[in-house]
C-alpha positions as CSV (number, residue, x, y, z in Angstrom):
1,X,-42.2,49.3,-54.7
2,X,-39.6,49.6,-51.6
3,X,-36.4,49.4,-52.5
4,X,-33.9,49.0,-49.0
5,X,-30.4,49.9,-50.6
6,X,-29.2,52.0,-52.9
7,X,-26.3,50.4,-54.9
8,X,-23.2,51.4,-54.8
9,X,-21.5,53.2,-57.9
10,X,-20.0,51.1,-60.3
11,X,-17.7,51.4,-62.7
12,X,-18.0,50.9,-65.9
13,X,-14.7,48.7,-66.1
14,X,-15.8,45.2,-68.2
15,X,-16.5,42.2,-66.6
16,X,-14.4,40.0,-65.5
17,X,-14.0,37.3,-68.2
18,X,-14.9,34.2,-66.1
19,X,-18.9,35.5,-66.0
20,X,-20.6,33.8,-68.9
21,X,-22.7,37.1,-70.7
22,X,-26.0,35.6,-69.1
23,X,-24.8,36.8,-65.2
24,X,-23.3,39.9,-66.3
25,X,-26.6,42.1,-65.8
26,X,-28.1,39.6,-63.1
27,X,-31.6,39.9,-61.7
28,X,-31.8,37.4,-58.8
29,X,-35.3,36.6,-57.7
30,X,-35.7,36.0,-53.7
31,X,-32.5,36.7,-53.3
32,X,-31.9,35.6,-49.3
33,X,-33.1,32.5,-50.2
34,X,-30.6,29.5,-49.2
35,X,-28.1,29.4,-51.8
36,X,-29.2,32.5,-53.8
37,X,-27.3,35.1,-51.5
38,X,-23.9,33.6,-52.5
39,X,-24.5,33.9,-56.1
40,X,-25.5,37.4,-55.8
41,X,-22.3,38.5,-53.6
42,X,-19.8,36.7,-55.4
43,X,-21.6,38.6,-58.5
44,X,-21.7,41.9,-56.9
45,X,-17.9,41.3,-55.4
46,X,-16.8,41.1,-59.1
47,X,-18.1,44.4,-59.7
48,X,-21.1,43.5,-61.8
49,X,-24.8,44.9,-61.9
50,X,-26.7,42.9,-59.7
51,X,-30.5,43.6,-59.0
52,X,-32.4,41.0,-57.0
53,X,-36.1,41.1,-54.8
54,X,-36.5,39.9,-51.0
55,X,-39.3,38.9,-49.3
56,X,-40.5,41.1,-47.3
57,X,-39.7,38.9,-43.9
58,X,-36.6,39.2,-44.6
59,X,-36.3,42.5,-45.5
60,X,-34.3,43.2,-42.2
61,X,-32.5,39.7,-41.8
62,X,-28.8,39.4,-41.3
63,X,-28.6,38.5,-45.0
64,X,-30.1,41.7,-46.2
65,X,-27.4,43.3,-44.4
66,X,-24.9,41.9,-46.1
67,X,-26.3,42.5,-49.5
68,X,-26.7,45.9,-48.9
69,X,-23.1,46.0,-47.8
70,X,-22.5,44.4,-51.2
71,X,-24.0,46.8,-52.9
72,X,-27.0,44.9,-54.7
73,X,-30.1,46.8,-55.3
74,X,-32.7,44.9,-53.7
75,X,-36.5,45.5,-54.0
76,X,-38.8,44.4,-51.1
77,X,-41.2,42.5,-52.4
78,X,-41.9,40.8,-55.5
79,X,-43.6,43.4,-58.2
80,X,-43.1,42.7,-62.0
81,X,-41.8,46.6,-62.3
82,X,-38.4,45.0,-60.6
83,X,-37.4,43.3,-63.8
84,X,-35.7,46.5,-65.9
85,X,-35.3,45.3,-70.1
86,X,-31.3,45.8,-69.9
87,X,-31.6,42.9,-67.3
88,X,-29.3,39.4,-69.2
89,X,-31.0,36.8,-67.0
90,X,-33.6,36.2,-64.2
91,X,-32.3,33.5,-61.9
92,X,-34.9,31.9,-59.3
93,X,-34.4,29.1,-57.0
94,X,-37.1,26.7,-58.0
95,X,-39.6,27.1,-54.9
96,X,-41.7,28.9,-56.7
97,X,-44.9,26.7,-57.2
98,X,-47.4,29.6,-58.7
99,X,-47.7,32.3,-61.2
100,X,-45.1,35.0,-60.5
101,X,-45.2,38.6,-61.2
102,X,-41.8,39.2,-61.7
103,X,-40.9,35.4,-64.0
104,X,-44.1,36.2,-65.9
105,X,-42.7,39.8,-66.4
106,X,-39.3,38.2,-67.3
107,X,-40.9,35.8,-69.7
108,X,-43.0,39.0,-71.4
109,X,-39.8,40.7,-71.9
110,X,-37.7,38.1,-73.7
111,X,-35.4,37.6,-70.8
112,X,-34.0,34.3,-70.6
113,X,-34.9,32.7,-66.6
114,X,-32.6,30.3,-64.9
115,X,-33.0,28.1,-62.5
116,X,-30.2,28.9,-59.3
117,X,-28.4,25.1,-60.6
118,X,-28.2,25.9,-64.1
119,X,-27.3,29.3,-63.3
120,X,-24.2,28.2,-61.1
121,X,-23.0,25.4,-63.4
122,X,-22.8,28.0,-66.2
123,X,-21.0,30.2,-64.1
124,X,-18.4,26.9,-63.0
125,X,-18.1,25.9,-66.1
126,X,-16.7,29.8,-67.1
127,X,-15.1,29.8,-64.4
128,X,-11.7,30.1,-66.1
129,X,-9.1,29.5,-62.5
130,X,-9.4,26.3,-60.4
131,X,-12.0,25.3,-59.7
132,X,-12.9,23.4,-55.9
133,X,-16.5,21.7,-56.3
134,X,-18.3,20.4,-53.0
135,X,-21.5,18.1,-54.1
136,X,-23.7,15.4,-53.2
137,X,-26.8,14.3,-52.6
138,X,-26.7,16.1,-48.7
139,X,-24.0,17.0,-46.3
140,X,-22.2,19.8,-48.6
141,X,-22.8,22.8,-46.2
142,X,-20.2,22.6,-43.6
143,X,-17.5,20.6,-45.6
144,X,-17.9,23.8,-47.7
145,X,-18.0,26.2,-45.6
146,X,-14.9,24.5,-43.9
147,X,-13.1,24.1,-47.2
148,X,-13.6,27.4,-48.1
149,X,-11.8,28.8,-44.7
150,X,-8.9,26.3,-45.0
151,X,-8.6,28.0,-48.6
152,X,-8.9,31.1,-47.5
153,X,-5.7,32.8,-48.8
154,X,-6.9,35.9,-50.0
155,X,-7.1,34.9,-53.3
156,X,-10.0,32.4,-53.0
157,X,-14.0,33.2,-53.8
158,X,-16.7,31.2,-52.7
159,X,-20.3,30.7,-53.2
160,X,-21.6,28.7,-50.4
161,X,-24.7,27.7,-49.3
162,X,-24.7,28.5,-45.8
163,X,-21.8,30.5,-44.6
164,X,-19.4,30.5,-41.9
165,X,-20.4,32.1,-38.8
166,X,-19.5,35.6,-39.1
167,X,-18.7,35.8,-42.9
168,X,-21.1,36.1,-46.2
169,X,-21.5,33.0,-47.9
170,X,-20.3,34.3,-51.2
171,X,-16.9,36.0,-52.1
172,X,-14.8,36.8,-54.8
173,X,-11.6,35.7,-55.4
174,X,-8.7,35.5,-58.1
175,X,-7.2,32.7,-58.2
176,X,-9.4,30.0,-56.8
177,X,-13.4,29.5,-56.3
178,X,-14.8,27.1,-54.0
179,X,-18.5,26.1,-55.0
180,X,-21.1,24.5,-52.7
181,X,-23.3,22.2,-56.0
182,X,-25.6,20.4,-53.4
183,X,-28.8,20.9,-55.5
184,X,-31.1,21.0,-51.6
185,X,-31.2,24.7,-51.7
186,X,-34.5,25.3,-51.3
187,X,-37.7,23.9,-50.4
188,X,-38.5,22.3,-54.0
189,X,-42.1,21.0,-54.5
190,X,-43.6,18.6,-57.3
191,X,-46.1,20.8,-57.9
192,X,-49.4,19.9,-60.0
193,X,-48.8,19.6,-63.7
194,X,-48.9,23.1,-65.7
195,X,-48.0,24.9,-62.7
196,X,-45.2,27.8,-62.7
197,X,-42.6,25.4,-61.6
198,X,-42.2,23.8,-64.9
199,X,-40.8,27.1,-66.3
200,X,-38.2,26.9,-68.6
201,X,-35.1,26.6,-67.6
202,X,-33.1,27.0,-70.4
203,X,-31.5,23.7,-70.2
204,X,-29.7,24.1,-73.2
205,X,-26.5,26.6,-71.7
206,X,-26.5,24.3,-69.2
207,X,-22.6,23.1,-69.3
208,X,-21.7,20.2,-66.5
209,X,-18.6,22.0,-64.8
210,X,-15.0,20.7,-65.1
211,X,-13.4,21.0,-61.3
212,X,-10.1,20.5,-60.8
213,X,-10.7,19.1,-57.5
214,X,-14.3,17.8,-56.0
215,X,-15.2,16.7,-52.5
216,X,-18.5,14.2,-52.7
217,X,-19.9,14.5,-49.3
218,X,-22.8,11.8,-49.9
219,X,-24.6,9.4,-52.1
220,X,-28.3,8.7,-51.5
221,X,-31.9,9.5,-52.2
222,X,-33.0,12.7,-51.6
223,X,-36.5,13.9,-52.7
224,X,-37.6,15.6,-55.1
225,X,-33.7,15.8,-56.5
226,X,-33.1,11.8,-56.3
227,X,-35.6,9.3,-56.2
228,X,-33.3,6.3,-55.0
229,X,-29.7,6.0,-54.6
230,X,-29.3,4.8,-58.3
231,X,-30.6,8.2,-59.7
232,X,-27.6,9.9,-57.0
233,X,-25.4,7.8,-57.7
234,X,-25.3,8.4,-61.9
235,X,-25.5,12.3,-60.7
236,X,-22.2,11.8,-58.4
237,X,-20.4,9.6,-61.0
238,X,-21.3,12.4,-63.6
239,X,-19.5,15.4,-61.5
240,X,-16.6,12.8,-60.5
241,X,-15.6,11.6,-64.0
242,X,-15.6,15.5,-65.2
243,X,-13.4,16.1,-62.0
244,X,-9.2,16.4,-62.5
245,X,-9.3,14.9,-58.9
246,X,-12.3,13.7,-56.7
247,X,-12.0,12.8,-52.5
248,X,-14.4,10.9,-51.2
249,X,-15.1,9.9,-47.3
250,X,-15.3,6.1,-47.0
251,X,-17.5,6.1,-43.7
252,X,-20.6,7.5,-45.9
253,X,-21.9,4.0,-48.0
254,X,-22.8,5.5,-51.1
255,X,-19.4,7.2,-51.7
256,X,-17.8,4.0,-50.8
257,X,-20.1,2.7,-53.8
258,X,-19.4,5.4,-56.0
259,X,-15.1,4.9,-55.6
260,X,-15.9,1.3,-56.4
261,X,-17.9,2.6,-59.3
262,X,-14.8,4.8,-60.6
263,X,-12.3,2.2,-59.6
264,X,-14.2,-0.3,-61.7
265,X,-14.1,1.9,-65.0
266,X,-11.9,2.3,-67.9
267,X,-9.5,4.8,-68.2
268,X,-8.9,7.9,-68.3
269,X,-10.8,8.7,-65.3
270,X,-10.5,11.2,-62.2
271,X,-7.9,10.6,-59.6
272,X,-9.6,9.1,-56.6
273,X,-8.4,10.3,-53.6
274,X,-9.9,8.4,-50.2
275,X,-10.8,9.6,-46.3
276,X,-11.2,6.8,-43.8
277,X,-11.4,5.8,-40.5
278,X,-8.7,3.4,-40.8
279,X,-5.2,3.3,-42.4
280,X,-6.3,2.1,-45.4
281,X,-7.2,5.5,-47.2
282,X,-5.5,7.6,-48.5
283,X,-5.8,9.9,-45.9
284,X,-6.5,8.5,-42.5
285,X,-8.5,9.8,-40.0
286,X,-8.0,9.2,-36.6
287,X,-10.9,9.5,-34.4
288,X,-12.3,13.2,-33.9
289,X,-11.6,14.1,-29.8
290,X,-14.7,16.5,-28.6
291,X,-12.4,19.0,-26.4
292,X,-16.3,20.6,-25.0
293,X,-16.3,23.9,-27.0
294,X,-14.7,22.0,-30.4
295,X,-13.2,19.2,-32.3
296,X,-9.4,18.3,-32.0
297,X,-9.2,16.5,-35.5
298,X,-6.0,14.6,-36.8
299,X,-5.4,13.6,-40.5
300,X,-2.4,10.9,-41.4
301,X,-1.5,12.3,-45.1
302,X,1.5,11.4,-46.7
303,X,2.8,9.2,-43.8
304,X,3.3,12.3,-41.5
305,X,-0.3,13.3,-39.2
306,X,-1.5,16.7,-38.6
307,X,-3.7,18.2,-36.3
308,X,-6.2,20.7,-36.4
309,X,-9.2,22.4,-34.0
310,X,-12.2,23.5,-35.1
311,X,-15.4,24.9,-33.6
312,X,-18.0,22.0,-34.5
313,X,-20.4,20.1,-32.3
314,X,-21.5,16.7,-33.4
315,X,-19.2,13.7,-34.2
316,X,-21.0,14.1,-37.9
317,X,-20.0,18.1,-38.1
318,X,-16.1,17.1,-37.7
319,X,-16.1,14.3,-40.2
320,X,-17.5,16.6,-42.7
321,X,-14.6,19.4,-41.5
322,X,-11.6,16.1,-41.7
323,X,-13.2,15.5,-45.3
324,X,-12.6,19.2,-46.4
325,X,-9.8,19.4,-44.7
326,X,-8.1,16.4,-46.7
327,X,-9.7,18.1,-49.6
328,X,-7.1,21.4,-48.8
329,X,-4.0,18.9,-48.3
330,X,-4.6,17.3,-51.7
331,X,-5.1,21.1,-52.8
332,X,-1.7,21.2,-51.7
333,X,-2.1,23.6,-49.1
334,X,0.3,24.0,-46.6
335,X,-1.1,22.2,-43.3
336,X,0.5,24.6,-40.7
337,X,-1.7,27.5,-43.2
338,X,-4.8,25.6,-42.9
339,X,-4.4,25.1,-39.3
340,X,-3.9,28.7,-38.5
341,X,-7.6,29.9,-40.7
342,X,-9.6,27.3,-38.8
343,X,-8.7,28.6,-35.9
344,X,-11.0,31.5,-36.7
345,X,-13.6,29.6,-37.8
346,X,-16.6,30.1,-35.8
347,X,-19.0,27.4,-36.7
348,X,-21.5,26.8,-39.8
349,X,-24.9,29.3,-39.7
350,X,-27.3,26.7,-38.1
351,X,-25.6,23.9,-38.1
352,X,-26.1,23.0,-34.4
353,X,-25.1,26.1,-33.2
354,X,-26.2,27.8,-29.6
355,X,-28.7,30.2,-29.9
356,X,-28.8,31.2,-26.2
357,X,-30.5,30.3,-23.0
358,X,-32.7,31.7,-20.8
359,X,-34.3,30.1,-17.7
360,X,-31.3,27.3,-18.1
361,X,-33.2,26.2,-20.7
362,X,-30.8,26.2,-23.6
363,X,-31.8,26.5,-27.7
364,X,-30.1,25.0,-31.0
365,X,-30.4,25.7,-34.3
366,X,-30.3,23.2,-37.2
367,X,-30.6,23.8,-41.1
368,X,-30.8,19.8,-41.3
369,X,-33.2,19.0,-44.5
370,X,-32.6,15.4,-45.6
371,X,-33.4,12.1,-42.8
372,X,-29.5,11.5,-42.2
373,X,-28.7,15.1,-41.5
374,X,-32.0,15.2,-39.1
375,X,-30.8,12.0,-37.5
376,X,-27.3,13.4,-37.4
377,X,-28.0,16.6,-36.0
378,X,-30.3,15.2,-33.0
379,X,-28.0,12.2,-32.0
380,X,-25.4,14.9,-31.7
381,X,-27.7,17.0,-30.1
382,X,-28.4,14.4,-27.0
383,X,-24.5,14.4,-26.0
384,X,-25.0,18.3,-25.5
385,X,-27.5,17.9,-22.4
386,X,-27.5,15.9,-19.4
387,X,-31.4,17.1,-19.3
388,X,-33.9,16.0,-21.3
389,X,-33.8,16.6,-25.3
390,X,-37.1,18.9,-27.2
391,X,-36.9,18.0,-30.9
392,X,-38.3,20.4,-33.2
393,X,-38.9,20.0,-36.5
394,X,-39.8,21.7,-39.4
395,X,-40.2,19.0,-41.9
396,X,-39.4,20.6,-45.8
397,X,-41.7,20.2,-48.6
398,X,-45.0,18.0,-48.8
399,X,-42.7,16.2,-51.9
400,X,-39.8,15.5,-49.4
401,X,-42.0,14.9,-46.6
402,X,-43.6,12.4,-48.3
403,X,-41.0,10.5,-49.5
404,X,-39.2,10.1,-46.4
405,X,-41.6,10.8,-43.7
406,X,-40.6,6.9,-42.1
407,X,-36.8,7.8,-42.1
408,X,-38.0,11.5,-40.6
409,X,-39.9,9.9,-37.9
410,X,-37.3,7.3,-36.7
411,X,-34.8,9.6,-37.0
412,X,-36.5,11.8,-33.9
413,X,-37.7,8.4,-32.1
414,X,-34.6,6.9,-31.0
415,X,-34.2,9.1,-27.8
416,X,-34.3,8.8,-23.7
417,X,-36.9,8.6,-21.6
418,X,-38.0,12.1,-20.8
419,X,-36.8,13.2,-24.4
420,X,-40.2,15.2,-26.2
421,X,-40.4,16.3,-30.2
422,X,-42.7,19.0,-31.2
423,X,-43.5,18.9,-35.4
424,X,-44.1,21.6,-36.8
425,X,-46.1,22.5,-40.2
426,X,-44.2,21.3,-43.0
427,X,-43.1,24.2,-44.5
428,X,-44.0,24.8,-48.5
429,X,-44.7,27.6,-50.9
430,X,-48.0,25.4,-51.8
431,X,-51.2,26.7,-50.9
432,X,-53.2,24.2,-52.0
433,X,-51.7,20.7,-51.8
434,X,-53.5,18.4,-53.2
435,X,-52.3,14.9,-51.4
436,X,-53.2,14.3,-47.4
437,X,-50.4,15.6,-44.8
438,X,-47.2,13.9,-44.7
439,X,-46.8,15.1,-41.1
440,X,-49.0,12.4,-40.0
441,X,-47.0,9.6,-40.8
442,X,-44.0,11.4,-39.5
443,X,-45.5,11.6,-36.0
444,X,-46.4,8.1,-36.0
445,X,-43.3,6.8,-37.4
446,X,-41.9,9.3,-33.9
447,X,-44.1,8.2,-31.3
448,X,-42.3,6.2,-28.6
449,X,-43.1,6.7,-25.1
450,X,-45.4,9.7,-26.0
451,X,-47.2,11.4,-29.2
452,X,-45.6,13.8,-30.7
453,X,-46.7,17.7,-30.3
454,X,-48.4,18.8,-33.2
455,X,-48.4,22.7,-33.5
456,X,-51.3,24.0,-34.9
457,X,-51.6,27.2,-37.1
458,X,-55.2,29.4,-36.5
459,X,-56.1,32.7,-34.3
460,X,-57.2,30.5,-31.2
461,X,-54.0,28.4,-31.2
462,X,-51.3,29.0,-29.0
463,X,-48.1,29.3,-30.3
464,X,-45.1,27.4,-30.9
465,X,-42.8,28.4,-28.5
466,X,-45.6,29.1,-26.1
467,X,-46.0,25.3,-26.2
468,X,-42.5,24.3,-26.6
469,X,-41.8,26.8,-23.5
470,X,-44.6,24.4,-21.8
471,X,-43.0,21.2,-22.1
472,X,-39.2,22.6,-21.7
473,X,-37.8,22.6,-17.5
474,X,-34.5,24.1,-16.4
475,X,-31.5,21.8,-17.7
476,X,-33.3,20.7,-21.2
477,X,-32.0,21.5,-24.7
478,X,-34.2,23.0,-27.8
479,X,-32.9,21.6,-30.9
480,X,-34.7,23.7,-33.1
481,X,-34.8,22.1,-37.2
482,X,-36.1,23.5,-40.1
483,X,-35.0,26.0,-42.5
484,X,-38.7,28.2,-42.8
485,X,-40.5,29.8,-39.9
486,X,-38.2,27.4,-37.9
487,X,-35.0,30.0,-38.8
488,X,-36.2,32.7,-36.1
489,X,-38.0,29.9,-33.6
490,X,-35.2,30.0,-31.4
491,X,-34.6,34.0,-31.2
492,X,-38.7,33.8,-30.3
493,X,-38.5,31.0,-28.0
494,X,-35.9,32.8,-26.1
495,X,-37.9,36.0,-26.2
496,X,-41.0,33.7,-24.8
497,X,-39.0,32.2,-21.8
498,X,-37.5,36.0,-21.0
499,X,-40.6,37.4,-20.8
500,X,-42.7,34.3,-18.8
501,X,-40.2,33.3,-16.7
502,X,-38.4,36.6,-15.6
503,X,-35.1,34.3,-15.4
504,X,-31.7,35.1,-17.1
């Protein structure tokens, strides 16, 4: 058993109050995993015990580093010895689809095992200070992480999802906590019946959480978490109608459903504040300018208009940053305050940011997951290039896959002439899945001019960025999507074309 940090000394000063018992002597299982690593800071940052395990690919990752500067003792590798008896919870993200050593040790012991969403609407609901909720079906990382700058007043946690570049997604604070509640943390599988997946939960401390404020990104289906947009739809009105106040952006469909849902209702309910294109919401948004490097944004609220910049690309990125950013104003933060933070904010962790370029070819990361943040991110990603556009994708989960693998293919079809996409493996903790690959009806739905590239995985194939390398000539742009082997692709791709080409 390696253990990469040794923990900090802590106190023995009590907890702070707003931690329900369960988190107070934490074990977090996988703990870079998306969504995990800001539980386990904003933990640590409150001066609890925190243990947690990491993969071992990841044991030297940029989120490993920032754990250890946290101070939570981390064991590489998953070993049932890493669950100690004085441990009050094991929390796990839900992508595990087999047995486990260290959930069957937990089980063994007595210790109660949480999934990462029950865990964190415990945790809300304890919360005890305002509470700023971002949730939807998709869409919730950069209005978060965006929300979570504008607040940034020195008194303000967060637990985000994917964090700012530059920062840790998860902080503590003392007056305020901003929450990213976007259940599409992690690669979740419908795994065969009787499998580990099906572990309890402890559903029964689950308590739905009581914001004072909630930003609702989007409405719609989203496999394995919503079927159809009926199932997101009860799950949105749900978090809204235990909100004090609840903004939601008008230009996404099912949110305009939802306020119409809400405004339909009896009494009492949650205020209902809008964002629109037009004059008609409550707070107007006048059409984001793209300034080359970021987004000149300008809000009407209150009949006076206020502008802010922030580093985004993509016409989608910057009506996710006005949404959060009218979520701040109806905070009733001072505009002149928020403007000043975002102008340190550096962009969203892989969301379609520059990882580099070599040979003039240039590479972009995207953490996209769900059809309309896919569709998003490469429509955004064709006004970057005046060469031709390589779409890679990871696809995530054989159950997501599955279920949208029409919407995944049309969302990478609609390019120019010239314009290539590479798929690769769908990425799952399934080693075994018992249902034909989704991929191949994800390439189909793709193919326009020309078939897809399908990687391959096996000793005599070449690799991925050998073959994306292949296809790529000076002038293109690698949009790189996926959130599992895909998160390094474009470091490697850019190693590939350094060493082959010789060109800076």
């Amino acid at each position: 058993m390696d253990t990469f940090v040794q923990p900090q000394a802590k106190t023995d000063t009590a907890p702070a109050p707003a931690v329900p018992d369960l988190l107070v002597k934490a074990h977090l299982v996988g703990v870079t995993d998306s969504g995990m690593e800001g539980l386990a800071l904003w933990l640590a940052s409150r001066g609890l015990d925190v243990t947690a395990s990491i993969d071992r690919a990841d044991q030297d990752s940029p989120a490993a580093a920032r754990l250890r500067a946290a101070g939570v003792e981390a064991t590489v590798g998953f070993t049932a010895d890493s669950i100690r008896n004085d441990r009050t919870a094991v929390v796990w993200s839900g992508v595990v689809a087999a047995p486990h050593p260290e959930l069957d040790r937990a089980q063994a012991l007595g210790v109660p095992v949480l999934a990462r969403a029950h865990a964190l609407a415990m945790l809300c609901a304890a919360a005890g200070r305002p509470l700023v909720a971002v949730g939807g079906s998709h869409d919730t990382a950069t209005a978060a992480a965006v929300l979570a700058a504008a607040l940034n007043d020195g008194s303000t946690g967060w637990i985000l999802n994917a964090p700012a570049a530059g920062t840790a997604p998860g902080q503590g604070g003392g007056q305020r906590l901003v929450v990213d509640l976007c259940p599409d943390t992690g690669t979740h599988e419908a795994a065969p019946p009787g499998s580990w997946t099906h572990r309890p939960h402890h559903q029964h401390a689950y308590r739905q959480p009581s914001p004072a404020l909630t930003l609702i990104t989007a409405v719609a289906a989203n496999a394995p978490h919503f079927e159809d947009t009926i199932e997101a739809l009860d799950a949105a009105t749900r978090l809204a109608r235990s909100s004090a106040t609840v903004v939601l952006p008008l230009w996404d469909k099912g949110a305009k459903i939802l306020h119409e849902r809400l405004c339909d209702r009896p009494k009492p309910g949650p205020t209902v504040v809008t964002v629109g294109l037009d004059e008609s919401a409550d707070v107007w948004v006048l059409s984001p300018r793209w300034l080359g490097a970021e987004h000149l944004l300008a809000l009407r609220y209150q009949s006076t208009t206020h502008q802010f910049v922030v580093a985004l690309a993509g016409r989608h990125h910057a009506l996710a940053a006005c949404a959060a950013i009218a979520t701040a104003l109806v905070a009733g933060e001072d505009p002149g305050a928020i403007a000043e933070r975002l102008a340190a904010f550096k962009g969203v962790e892989r969301s379609l940011t520059e990882v580099g370029t070599k040979a003039r070819i240039a590479v972009c990361d995207s953490r996209a997951r769900h059809p309309q943040e896919v569709a998003a991110d490469v429509q955004a990603a064709r006004m970057l290039t005046e060469g031709n556009l390589i779409v890679v994708l990871e696809p995530d989960g054989i159950a997501r896959t599955s279920a949208h693998a029409t919407e995944l293919g049309k969302a990478l079809a609609a390019g120019r002439e010239g314009d290539r996409v590479v798929l690769l493996p769908v990425a799952t903790p399934l080693t075994v899945p018992n249902i034909p690959d989704p991929l191949d009806a994800v390439a189909e739905a793709a193919q326009r001019t020309s078939a897809p590239v399908r990687v391959r995985v096996g000793p005599c194939e070449p690799s991925a960025e050998q073959q994306i390398a292949d296809l790529a000539e000076p002038g293109d742009l690698v949009l790189v999507i996926g959130t599992g082997d895909a998160a390094g692709l474009g470091h490697r791709l850019l190693d590939h074309l350094s060493r082959t080409t010789g060109r800076p």
